[in-house]
C-alpha positions in Angstrom: 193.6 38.4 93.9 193.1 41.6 96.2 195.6 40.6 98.6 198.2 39.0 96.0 198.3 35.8 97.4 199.4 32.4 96.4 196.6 29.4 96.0 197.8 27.5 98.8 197.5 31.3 101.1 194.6 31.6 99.6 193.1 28.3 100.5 194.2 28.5 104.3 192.8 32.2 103.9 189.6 30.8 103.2 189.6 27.7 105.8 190.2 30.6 108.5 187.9 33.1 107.6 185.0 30.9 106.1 184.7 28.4 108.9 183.3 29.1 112.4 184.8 27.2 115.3 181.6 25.1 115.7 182.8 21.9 117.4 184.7 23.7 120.6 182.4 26.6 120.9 178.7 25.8 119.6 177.7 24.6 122.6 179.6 26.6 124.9 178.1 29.5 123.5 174.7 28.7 122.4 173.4 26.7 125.7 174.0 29.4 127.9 171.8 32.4 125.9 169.3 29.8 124.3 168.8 26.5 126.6 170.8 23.3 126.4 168.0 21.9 123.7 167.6 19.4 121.3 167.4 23.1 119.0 170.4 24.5 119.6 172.0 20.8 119.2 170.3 20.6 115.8 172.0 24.1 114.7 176.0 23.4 115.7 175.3 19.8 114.1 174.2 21.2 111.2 176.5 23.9 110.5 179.3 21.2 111.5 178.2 19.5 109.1 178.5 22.0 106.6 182.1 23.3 108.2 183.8 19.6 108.1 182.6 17.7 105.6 181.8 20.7 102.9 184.8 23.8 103.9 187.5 21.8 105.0 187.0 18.9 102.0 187.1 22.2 99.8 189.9 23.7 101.4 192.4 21.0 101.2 191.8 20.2 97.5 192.8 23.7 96.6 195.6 23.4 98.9 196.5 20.2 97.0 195.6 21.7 93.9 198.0 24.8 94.5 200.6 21.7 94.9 199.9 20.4 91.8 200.1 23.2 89.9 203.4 24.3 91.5 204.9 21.5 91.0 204.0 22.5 87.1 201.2 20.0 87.1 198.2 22.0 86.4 196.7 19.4 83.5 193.8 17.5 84.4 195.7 14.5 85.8 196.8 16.9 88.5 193.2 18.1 89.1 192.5 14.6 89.8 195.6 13.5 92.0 195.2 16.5 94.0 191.1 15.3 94.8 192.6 12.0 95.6 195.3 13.3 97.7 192.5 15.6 99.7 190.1 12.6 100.0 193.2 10.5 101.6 193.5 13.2 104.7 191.8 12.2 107.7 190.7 15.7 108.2 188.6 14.7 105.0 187.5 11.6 105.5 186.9 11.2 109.0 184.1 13.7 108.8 182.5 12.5 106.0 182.3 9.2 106.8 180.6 10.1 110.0 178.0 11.9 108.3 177.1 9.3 106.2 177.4 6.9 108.8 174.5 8.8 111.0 172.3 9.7 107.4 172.5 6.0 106.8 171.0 5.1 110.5 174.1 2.9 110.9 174.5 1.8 114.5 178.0 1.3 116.4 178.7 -1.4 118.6 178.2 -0.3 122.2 181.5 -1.6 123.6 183.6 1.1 121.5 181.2 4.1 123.1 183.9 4.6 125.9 186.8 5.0 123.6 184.7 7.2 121.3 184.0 9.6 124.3 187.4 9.7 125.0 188.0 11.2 121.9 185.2 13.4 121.8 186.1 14.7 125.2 190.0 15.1 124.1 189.2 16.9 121.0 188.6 20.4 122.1 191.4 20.9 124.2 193.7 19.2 121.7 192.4 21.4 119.0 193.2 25.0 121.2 196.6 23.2 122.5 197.6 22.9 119.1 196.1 26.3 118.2 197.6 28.0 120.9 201.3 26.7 120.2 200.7 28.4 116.6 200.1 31.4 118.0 202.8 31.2 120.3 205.0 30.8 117.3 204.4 34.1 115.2 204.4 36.9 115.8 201.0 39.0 116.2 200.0 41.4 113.7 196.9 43.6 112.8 196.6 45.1 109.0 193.7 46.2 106.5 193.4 42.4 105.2 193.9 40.9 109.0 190.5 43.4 110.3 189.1 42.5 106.7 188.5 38.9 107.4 188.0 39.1 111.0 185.2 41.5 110.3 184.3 39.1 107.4 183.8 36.3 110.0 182.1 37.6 112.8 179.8 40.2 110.4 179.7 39.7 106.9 179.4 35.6 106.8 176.7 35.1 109.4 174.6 38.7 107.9 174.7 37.0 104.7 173.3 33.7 106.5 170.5 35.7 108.5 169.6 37.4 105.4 168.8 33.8 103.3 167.9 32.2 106.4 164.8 34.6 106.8 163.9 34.2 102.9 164.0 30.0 103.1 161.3 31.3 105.9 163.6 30.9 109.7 162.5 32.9 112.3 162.9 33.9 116.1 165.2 32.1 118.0 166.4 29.9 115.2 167.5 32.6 113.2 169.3 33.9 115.9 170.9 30.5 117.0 171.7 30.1 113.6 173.3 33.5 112.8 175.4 33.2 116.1 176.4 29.6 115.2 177.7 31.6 111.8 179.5 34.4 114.1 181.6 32.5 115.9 185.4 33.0 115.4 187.5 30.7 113.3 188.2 26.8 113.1 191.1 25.8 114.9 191.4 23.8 111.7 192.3 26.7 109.5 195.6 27.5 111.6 196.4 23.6 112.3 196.2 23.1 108.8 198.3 26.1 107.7 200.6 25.5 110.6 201.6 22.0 109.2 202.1 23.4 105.6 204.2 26.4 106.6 201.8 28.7 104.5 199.6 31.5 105.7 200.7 30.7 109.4 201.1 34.4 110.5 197.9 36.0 109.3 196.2 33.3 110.1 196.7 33.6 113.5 196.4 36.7 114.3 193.0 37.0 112.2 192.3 34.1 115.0 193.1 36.6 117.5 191.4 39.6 116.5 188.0 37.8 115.8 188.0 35.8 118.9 187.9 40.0 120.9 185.5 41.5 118.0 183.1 38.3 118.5 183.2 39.9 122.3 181.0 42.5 120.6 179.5 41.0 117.9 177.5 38.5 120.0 175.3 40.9 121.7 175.2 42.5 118.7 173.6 39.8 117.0 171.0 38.9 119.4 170.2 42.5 119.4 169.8 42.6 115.8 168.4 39.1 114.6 165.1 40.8 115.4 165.7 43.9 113.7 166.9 42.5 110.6 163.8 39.8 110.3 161.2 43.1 110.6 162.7 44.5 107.3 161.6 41.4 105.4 
């Protein structure tokens, strides 16, 4: 509403600035200030959790919804084809289905480990392959809504986390893994996602760009601050 946008911007909008890159960047960041253990791995599984099967899942029913309801469809029957259509994407239910395949203890057959780890170990540099040919493709721009939810990402979202965090009773270095996990820049998945609908694609990126440099400085900032912000309570 603020920035006059459509539902479908809106959606990718919210994909971009709501989601931290977890999966390619949790550990990469995390390991090296806190220790590579079984902590820190319990924080970016968590908030991956919470990024893949909960944003994303959210995200592309409002972008399906937006559909619907430009297509003139906006009646409950399009409410419910536009859920259906977001629980067919693979972006959907891929995650999903691996969560409830670890709650439910389930246990893989060994022999497809190696083409599992393949895929694992493909996965990041796909992801900023694909991100980094939308970039390429637009042109880079800074405005009052691009700094708004790049400061929004790397400030406001893990701040609000810290603060509810340290009333559910987290402290020390949890808090702070957890409030960096929060304050890391955007999903590649925002920028793919726009990217293959056309919508949102410029902004997007760039808000990509500016909160990958500010998360240069908000970083330190954090683990400077985690401590600060836990005395007040």
């Amino acid at each position: 509403k603020v920035f006059h946008h459509t539902a479908a911007e809106a959606a990718v909008c919210g994909l971009t600035a709501g989601s931290p890159t977890i999966g390619f960047l949790g550990f990469a960041v995390l390991d090296p200030i806190y220790g590579a253990t079984t902590q820190t791995g319990l924080v970016v599984a968590i908030v991956a959790i919470v990024a893949n099967a909960v944003i994303i899942p959210i995200g592309m029913y409002l972008m399906s919804l937006a559909g619907a309801m430009g297509s003139g469809n906006g009646s409950s029957s399009g409410t419910g084809s536009a859920l259906l259509n977001a629980v067919k994407q693979p972006v959907v239910w891929c995650p999903t289905l691996a969560v409830v395949i670890v709650l439910l203890g389930i246990k893989l057959p060994v022999a497809v480990y190696p083409s599992f780890d393949l895929i694992a170990h493909a996965n990041s540099g796909v992801a900023v392959f694909a991100a980094g040919l939308a970039l390429a493709t637009v042109k880079f721009s800074v405005n009052t809504e691009i700094l708004w939810n790049s400061i929004f990402r790397v400030f406001i979202t893990p701040l609000c986390i810290a603060i509810a965090a340290i009333l559910c009773g987290l402290s020390g270095e949890k808090l702070s893994m957890l409030t960096m996990a929060c304050a890391l820049p955007p999903a590649f998945s925002g920028i793919i996602i726009g990217s293959r609908y056309n919508v949102y694609v410029q902004d997007g990126a760039s808000i990509l760009a500016v909160s990958t440099l500010m998360f240069a400085f908000a970083a330190p900032f954090w683990i400077w601050f985690c401590p600060i912000l836990q005395s007040w309570f």
